[in-house]
VOLUMBA-634105 format. One line per field, with one value per residue (C-alpha): residue in one letter; residue number from 1; x, y, z. Coordinates in steps of 0.05 Angstrom, whole numbers. Example, Ala and Ser with C-alpha at 12.3 -4.5 7.8 and 13.67 -1.06 7.14 Angstrom:
<nodes>
type [A,S]
seq [1,2]
east [246,273]
north [-90,-21]
up [156,143]
</nodes>
This chain:
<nodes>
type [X,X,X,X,X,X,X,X,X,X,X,X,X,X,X,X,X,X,X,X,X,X,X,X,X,X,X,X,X,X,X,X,X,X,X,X,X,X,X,X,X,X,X,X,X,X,X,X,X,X,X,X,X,X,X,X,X,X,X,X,X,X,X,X,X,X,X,X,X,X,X,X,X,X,X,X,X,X,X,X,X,X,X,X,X,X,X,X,X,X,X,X,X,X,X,X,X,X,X,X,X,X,X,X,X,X,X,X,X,X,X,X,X,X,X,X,X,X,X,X,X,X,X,X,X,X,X,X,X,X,X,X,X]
seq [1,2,3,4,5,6,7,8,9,10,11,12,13,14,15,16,17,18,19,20,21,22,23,24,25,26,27,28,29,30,31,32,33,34,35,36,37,38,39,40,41,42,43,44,45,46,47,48,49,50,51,52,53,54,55,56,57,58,59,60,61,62,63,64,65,66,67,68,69,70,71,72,73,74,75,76,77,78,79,80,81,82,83,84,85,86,87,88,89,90,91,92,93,94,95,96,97,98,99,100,101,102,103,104,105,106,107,108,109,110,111,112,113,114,115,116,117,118,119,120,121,122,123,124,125,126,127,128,129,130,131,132,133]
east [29,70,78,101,152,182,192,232,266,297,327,402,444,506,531,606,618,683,736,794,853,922,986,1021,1107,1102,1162,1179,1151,1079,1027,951,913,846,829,757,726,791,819,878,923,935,928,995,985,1012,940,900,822,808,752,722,745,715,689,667,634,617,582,629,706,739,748,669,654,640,598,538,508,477,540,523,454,489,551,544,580,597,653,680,656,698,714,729,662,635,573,543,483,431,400,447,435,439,495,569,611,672,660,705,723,762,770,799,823,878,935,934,946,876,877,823,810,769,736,684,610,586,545,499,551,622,673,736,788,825,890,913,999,1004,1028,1101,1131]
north [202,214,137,127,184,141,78,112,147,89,67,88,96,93,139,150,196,212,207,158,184,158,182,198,189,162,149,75,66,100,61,68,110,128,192,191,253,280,348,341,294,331,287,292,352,302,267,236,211,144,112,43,31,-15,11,-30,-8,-60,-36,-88,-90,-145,-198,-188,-205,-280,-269,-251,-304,-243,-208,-190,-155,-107,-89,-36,-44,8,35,114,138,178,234,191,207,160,152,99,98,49,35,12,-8,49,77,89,31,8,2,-28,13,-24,-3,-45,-43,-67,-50,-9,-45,-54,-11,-19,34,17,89,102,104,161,203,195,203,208,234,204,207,155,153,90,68,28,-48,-54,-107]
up [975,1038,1049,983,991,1060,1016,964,1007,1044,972,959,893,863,807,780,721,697,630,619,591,568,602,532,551,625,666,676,746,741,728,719,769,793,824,858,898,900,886,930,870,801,739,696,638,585,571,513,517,511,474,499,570,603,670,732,794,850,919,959,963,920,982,991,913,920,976,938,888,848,842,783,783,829,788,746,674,617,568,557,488,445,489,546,581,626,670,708,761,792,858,911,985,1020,1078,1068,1057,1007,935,876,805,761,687,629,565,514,512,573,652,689,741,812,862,929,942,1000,980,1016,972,910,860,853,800,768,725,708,677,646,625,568,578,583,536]
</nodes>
């Protein structure tokens, strides 16, 4: 039992949970933002949920994506339900390194945020700016 308790314990994870939200009346230069682990930047008070975001987290930094030929197994995929909710997890190497968030979604300008992996899981809130036209 002990043995088996050293192999799993050498396994690490990756978790981000979080809401997506629409900056309702934005000046002309902000843009789409993602806050992660981070109390020290207030979200603007002039916010609205938003449903079906697609949300992206990668264990590598964008110039180390092609790297890998099973990207893909390794990137973890989902979308923010009705309230904006969020929440993503899977085994990851373990360590502290660079990871990628990127969310999408129409209409709004894809935003990407390169946050330190250093713990289990991590929080967010992201706040996406409608496309300019």
């Amino acid at each position: 039992m002990l043995f088996i308790f050293g192999i799993s314990g050498c396994d690490g994870a990756i978790g981000m949970k979080g809401r997506v939200y629409e900056y309702l009346q934005p000046a002309p230069e902000y843009k789409s933002t993602i806050y992660v682990d981070t109390l020290d930047s207030v979200p603007p008070t002039q916010l609205k949920v938003v449903s079906g975001a697609e949300v992206v987290i990668e264990p590598w930094t964008p110039d180390k994506r092609g790297e890998n030929p099973n990207a893909e197994l390794f990137t973890l995929r989902g979308k923010s339900d009705g309230n904006g909710y969020f929440e993503l997890k899977q085994t990851a190497k373990p360590g502290t390194y660079d990871a990628t968030m990127t969310v999408r979604c129409p209409g709004y300008s894809t935003v990407q945020k390169v946050f330190k992996h250093d713990r289990l899981y991590h929080n967010a809130i992201v706040v996406l700016v409608r496309e300019r036209r």
